[in-house]
Phi, psi and omega in degrees: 000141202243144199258181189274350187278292180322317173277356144316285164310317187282336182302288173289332172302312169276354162291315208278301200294322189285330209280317183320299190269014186036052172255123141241148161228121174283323179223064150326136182151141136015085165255114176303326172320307174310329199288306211285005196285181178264335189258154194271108172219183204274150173296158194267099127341092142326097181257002186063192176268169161224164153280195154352259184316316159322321169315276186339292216269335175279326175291347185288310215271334169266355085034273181307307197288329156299324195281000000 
């Protein structure tokens, strides 16, 4: 079982690697509803919604990280 700390921590590493490539998702986070289940599994990464351009630029950059 993976702790709130730890998904935290996984949390802020892919805010700090999309911010590198001047990618935000303001709401990157936690889904928490994972935390609340009963049955025990690793927690779920939010990555929320973006727009248009935010798009564009996370295809760019996996795209570019692929090649």
């Amino acid at each position: 079982m993976h702790s709130p700390a730890e998904a935290d921590a996984r949390v802020e590493e892919l805010r700090a690697a999309l911010a590198a490539h001047g990618i935000a998702l303001p709401s990157l986070g936690i889904d928490l509803p994972a935390f609340a289940s009963r049955c025990p599994t690793q927690p779920l990464i939010a990555l929320g919604n973006c727009d248009l351009l935010t798009a564009e630029a996370l295809t760019a950059a996996l795209r570019e990280g692929a090649a």
